[in-house]
N, C-alpha and C positions, 0 to 999 in steps of 0.2 A: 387590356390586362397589363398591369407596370411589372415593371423588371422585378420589384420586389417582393410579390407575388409570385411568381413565375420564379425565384430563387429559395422561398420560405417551401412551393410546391414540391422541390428536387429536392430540397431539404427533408421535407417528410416520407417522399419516395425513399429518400436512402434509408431514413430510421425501418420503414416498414421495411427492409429489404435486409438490414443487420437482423433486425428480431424476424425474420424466418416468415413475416404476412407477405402473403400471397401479389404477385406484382400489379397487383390491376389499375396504376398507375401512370406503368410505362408509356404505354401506348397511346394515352389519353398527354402528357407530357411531349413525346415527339408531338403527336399531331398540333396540339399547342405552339411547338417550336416553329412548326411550319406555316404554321398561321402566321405566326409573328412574319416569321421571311418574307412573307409573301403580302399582307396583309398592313400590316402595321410599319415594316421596313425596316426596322430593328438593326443595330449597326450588324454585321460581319462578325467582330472578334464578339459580342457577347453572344451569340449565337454558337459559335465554336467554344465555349467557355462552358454553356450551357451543356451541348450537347457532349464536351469530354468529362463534364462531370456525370452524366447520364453512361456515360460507358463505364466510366470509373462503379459508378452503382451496381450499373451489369456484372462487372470482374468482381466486385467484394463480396458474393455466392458463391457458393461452391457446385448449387446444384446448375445445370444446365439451362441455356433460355432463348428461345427462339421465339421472335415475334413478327408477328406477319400485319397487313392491311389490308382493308375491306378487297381488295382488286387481289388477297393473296402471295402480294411480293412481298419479298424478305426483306423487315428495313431493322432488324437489329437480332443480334447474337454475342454469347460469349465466349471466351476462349473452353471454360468447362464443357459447352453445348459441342464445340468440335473434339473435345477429347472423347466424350463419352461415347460419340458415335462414328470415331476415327474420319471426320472428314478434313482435309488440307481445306482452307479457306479459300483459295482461288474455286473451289468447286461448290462453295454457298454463295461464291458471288457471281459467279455463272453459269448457275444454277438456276429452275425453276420451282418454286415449290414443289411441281409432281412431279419431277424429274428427279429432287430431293428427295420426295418419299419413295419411290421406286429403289434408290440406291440404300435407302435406310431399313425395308422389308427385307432383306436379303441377309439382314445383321439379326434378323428374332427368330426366334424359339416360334415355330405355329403360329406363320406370320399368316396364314387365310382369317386368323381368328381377330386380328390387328386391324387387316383390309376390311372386314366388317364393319368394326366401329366406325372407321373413318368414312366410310359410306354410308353411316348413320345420320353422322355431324352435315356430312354435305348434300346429303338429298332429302332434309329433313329440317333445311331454317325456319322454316314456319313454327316447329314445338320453340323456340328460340332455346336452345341449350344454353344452360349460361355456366354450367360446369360438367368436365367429364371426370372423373377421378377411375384409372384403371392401374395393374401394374401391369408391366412388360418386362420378357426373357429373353434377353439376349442369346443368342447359340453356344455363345462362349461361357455360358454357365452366370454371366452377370443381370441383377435384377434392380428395375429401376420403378420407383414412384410416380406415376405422369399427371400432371395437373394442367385442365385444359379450362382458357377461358376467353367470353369473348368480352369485348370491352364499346362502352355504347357510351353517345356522350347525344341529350336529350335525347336518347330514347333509337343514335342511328348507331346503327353497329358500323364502328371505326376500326376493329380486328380483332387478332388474335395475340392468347401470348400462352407458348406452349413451356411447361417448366419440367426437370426430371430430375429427379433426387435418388439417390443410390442408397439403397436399400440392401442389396445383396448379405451386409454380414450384421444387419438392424435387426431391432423387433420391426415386426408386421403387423399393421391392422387387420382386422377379421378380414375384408375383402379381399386382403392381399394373401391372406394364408390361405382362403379356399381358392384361389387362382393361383395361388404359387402350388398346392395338393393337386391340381386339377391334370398339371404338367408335369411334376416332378415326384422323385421318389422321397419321401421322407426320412429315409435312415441314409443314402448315399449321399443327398440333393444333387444328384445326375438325374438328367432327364427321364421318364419313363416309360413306357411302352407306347401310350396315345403319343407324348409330345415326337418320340423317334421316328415314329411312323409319319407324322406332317412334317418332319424334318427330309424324311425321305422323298417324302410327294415332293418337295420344293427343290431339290436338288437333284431330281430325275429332271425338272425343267429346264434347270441351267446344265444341266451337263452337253457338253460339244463331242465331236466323232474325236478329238483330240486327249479327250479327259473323262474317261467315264468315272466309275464308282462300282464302289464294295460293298456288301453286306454281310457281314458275319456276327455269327449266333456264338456264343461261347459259352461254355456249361462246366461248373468246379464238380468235378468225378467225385463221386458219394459223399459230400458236402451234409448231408443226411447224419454222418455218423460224424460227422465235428461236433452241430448241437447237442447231438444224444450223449453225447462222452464227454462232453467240455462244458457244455450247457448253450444257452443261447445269447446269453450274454455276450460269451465270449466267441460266439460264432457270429454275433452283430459288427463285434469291433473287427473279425476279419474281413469283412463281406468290406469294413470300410478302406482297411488297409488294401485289400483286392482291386478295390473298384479305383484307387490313386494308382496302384500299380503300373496298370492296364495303360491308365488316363499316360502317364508319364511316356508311355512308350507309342504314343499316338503320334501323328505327325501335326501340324498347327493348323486348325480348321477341320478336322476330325473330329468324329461324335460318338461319345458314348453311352448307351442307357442303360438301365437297371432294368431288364426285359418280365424280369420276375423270379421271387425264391433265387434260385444260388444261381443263373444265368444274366448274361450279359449281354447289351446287342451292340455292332459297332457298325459305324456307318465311315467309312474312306472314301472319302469326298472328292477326292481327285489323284486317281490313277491314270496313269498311260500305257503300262504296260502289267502282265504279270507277275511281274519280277515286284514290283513294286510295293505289290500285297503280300509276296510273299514272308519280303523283308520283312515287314511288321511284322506279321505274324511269326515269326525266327526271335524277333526284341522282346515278342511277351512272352513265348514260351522258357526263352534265355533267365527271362525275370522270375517266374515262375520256380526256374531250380534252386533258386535260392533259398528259399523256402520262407517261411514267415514268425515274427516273434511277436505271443502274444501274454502279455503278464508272465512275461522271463521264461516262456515253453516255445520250445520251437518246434513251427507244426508245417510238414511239408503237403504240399497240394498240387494236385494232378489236373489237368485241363481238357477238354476237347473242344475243335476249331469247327465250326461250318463255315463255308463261305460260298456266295453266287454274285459274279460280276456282271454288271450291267453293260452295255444290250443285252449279252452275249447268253446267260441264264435268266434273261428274263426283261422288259421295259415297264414294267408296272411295279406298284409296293407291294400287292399281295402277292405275287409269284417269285419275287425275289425273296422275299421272307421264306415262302411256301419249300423252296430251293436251298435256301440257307438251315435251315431248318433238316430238310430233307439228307444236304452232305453232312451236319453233326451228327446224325445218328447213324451213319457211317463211320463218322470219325471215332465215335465210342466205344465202334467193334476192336479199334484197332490200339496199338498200344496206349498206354497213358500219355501225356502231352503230346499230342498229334493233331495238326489241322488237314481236311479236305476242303478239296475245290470240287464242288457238285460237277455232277454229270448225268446227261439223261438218262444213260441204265439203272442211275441210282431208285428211279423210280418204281421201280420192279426190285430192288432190292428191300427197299421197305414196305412193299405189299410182302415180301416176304418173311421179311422182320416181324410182320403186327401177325401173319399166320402163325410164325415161330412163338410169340409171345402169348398166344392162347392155348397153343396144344402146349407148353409148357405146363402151365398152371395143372395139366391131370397125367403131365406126362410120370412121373414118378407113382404114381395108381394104378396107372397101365403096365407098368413093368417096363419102359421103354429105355430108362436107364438104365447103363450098365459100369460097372467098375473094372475098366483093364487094369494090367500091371506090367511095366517095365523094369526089365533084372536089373540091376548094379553090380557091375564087376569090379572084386579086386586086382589091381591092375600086375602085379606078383607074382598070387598066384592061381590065376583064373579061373575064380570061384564065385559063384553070387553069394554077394553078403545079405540084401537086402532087395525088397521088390518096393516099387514107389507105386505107388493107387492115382490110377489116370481116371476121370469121368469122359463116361461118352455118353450118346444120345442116337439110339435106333429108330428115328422116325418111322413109321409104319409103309410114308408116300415118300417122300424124301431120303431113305437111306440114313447112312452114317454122318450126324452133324459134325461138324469141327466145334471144338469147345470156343474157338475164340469166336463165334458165334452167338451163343447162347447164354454162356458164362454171365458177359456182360447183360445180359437180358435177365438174366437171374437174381444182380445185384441190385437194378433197376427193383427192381417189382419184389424183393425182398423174399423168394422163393431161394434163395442161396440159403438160408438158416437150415430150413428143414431137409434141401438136400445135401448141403455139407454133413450134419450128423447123420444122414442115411450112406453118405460115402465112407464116414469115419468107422460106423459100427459095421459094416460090411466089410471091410478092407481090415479090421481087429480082427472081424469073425473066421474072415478067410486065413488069415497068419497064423493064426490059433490050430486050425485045421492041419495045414503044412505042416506045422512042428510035430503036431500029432501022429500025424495018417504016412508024413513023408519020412520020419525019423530027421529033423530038422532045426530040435532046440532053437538053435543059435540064430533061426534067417530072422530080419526084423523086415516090418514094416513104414514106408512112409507115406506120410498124408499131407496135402496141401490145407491150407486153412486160409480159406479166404479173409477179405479185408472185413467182411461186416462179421463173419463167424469171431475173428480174433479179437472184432470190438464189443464183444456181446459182455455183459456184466456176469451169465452164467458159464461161462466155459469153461473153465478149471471145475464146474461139477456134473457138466456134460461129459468132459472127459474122463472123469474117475467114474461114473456112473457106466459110459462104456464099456472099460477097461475091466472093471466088476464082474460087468452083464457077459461078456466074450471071457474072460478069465484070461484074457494077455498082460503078462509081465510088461509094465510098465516100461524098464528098460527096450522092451521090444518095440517100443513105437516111435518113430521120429516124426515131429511134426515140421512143414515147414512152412517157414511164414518168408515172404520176397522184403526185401532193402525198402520197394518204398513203400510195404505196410510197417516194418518195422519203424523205421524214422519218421510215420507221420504223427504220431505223438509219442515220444521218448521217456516221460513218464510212465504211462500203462504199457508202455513193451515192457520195462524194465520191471516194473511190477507184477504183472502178467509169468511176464517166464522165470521169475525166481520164483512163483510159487508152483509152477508144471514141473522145474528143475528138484523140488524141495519133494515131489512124487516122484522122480524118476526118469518122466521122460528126456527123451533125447531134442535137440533143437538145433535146425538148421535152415539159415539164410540163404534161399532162395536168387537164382538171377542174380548176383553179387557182383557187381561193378560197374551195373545199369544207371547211374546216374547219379550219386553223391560220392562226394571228395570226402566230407567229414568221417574219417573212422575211428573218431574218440569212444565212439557208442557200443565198439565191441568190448570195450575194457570191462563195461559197465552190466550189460548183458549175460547170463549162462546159455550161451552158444557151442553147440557140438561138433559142427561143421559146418565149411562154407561150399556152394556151389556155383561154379561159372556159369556164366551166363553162355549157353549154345551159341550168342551173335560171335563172341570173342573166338570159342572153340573152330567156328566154320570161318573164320580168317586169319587163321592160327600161321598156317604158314608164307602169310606173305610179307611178314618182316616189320609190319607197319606196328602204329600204336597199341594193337592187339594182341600181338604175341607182348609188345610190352605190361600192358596188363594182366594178360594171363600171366606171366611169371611172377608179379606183384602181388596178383591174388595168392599164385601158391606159397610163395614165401612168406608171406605177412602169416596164412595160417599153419605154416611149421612155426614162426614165430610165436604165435600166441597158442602153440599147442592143439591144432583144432583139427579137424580130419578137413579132406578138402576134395570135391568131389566133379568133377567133369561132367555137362552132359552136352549130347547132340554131337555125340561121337560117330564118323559116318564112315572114316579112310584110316586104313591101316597107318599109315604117314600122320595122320594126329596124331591115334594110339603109341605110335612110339617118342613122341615129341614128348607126351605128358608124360609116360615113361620117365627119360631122359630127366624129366625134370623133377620124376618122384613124386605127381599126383598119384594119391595112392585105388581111388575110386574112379570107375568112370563109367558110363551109361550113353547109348544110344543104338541107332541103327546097325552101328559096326555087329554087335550084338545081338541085337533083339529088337524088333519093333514090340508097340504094345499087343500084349497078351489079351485075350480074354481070360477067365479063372480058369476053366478044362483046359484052355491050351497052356495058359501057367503051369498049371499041375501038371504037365505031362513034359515040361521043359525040367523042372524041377526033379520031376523022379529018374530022368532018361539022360540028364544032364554032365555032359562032362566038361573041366576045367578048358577056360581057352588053351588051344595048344600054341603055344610061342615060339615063332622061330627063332633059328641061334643068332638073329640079330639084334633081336630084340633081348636075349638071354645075355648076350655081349653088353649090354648096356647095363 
């Protein structure tokens, strides 16, 4: 072969290499070159002439290119082939091919699914494959094109030459979008539940007694009533604003998926210590209070955390899930943005959960629920002004539930509807009674209204339809709704209670200083009163942040004219601090625990003013 053959051939190598056809020249060109070397003895410099225009060809692609020989060894690459799959070049050239592939599976998305193929190509020369076309997912969310081919010159296979085109922010061809759906979620494009879970398998195998891993489940609290109230649209663009969120406050090599509907799963790939998980979990919750903007509405969202760390909750993927799993639904009992760390009693707590959540469903048929009522005292002149409507739950075998129990189990399963208006017309009918029966005009009533009751579209005519049915003056009922049902959509609060305000009722903000700085929204609002939040009230006297807050809350609501009420009042020494500082309402144990209705009514009729000592009178 003359020189000028062998230059006309690099010559159309490089055309087909500009226009985007497939390299299947290369190879067939080296081996050429070597022939000459060796065969024909071709000077030295055109030999080097030749082969740095053949590199030169490799470099002016963008997409990636490793080419191997019939024996497997690497005899050419390019600089885009090490970028794409972060290898330093001293380790492809001292490297073996399977030594290279072992360090390159450790870089994909459900890499078992990868190791297949390739043990397709190689224990199967005889079908003579002479193209592979597949995509591949990198872990780190990027998606590459791979073109596989071997290269035969009469008829002997001379190698391989593997090509990768990046595709990630492309169109796709049909194969590449059923294999990119197969792994990924299509509205986030985070990984999804199948690809997380072989992400998982693979990373229980490299983990050392030096580094384990995390698994946590994370679930957006009644995410349910964003759709319903805002639509779904605009509950797609959250899920995507949520899911970067999250992604941002991950550590580098962390993984996150779209588990399903409004949960999350994340996988922290290398921890050493507890402290380590928990930090993260502190960065998303942190992120979280900020709340979120969607088409110019700011909607605040509440989280709950599961987590099970590896060995230690578990060494396999289904029981770490199983585990992760198990501490969220713990976590959900417990306030809004809160994470657990699983524990094996948890196990026995949710056998008692899923009991809880069956006799639920007939416990209001059976009569099991009951409505207490705790007084509110004027702090003055110690009188009750008002009773506030507690739910409880007499289980038959179990005794007296705690709400922060069940509650949450009610909002899950959407039995909150029907027994919020059964607590509302109860808690009317009984107020109604008092004024009557006790000579009592003036006592009012309040009621909570949960987060799904306040997002219902009929509640302003469940309410009047109540208030009708029981014949309670309107004035007579304070509803209260918490800061973060209030602010998690600021439109329909605002709407919402100027038309309860436009009947009559009373309105008051709930837990008041539990978690948002922005207090522009009370301008905006017909707000009656605010209530402290009991955590501030029970650390009232030790000087710190808390007592600073409580005096903020009271002042801001003599500021804006609004009554302001105390609860989880437990020590004479509070009572007289909120005194001092002319909160004029205050409510808890110091007082009263909660009543039943007969033991109300008999507080009510038999009732005398707190009696004040003269130091409190001094004040």
């Amino acid at each position: 072969m003359t020189t000028l053959t062998i230059l006309l051939t690099t010559i159309s190598v490089t055309i087909l290499l500009v226009t985007g056809v497939v390299f299947i020249f290369f190879l067939s060109n080296i081996v050429n070159i070597q022939n000459i070397q060796y065969q024909q003895q071709i000077e030295t410099t055109e030999v080097e002439r030749l082969l740095l225009l053949h590199q030169i060809s490799l470099e002016s692609t963008r997409d990636g290119i490793l080419i191997l020989d019939d024996a497997n060894q690497i005899i050419g690459f390019n600089q885009s082939f090490l970028k794409i799959w972060d290898f330093p070049e001293s380790v492809i050239q001292s490297s073996t091919y399977q030594q290279l592939l072992r360090r390159a599976v450790k870089k994909l998305d459900n890499p078992k699914y990868y190791i297949r193929k390739l043990r397709e190509i190689n224990n199967h020369p005889e079908k003579q494959i002479n193209a592979i076309n597949d995509s591949i997912f990198f872990n780190d969310g990027r998606i590459f094109y791979t073109n596989y081919h071997t290269q035969k010159i009469d008829n002997h296979k001379v190698g391989r030459i593997w090509s990768f085109q990046d595709i990630t922010y492309a169109g796709k061809n049909e194969f590449t979008v059923n294999n990119y759906h197969q792994f990924y979620d299509p509205l986030t494009n985070l990984p999804n539940r199948l690809s997380f879970k072989n992400s998982l398998i693979a990373s229980l195998a490299s983990t050392t007694q030096n580094h384990k891993l995390a698994v946590c489940i994370l679930d957006l609290n009644r995410f349910k009533n964003i759709n319903d109230n805002l639509g779904y649209s605009r509950g797609d663009k959250l899920l995507k604003i949520v899911a970067d969120r999250i992604q941002e406050n991950l550590n580098h090599g962390d993984i996150i998926a779209r588990w399903g509907g409004d949960e999350f799963s994340l996988l922290l790939r290398k921890v050493s210590k507890i402290e380590d998980v928990i930090q993260i979990q502190e960065r998303i919750l942190a992120a979280f209070r900020k709340g979120f903007a969607i088409d110019n509405q700011h909607i605040n969202l509440s989280i709950s955390i599961g987590i099970a760390i590896s060995p230690h909750h578990g060494i396999n993927t289904d029981t770490l899930i199983k585990n992760a799993d198990t501490a969220l639904s713990c976590a959900k009992l417990q306030k809004a943005n809160h994470y657990v760390i699983y524990h094996p009693d948890f196990n026995s707590q949710k056998s008692e959960l899923f009991t809880l959540e069956n006799d639920l469903y007939n416990a209001l048929e059976r009569g099991e629920l009951k409505v207490y009522y705790q007084p509110q005292i004027n702090s003055f002149s110690g009188e009750i002004t008002q009773m506030e409507a507690l739910l409880r739950w007499e289980h038959p075998e179990m005794g007296l539930i705690s709400p922060s129990k069940f509650i949450p189990i009610a909002e899950e399963t959407g039995l909150i509807i029907p027994i919020s208006e059964w607590v509302l017309k109860t808690a009317c009918l009984q107020n109604k009674k008092w004024q009557e029966y006790l000579n009592l005009p003036d006592l009012s009533i309040a009621v909570n209204l949960s987060t799904s009751q306040f997002q219902q579209s009929n509640l302003v005519n469940t309410i009047k339809k109540v208030l009708t049915e029981t014949q309670l003056a309107p004035k007579h009922l304070e509803l209260e709704i918490t800061e973060t049902v209030a602010m998690q959509d600021i439109e329909l609060t605002r709407n919402t209670l100027h038309v309860l305000n436009k009947i009559g009722v009373e309105i008051s903000i709930d837990d008041f200083g539990t978690g948002y700085s922005s207090l522009s929204y009370l301008k905006d609002i017909p707000v009656t009163s605010l209530k402290i939040d009991q955590s501030f009230v029970k650390n009232l006297l030790k000087g710190d942040s808390h007592t600073a807050i409580t005096t903020a809350i009271i002042d801001l609501a003599h500021g804006l004219n609004l009554g302001v009420v105390a609860e989880g009042v437990e020590t004479e020494e509070q009572f007289n601090w909120l005194k001092v500082m002319k909160c004029e309402v205050v409510q808890g144990y110091l007082f009263s625990h909660p009543l039943s209705a007969e033991e109300a009514t008999r507080i009510l009729k038999f009732y005398q003013p707190y009696k004040l000592e003269s130091s409190y009178l001094a004040a």
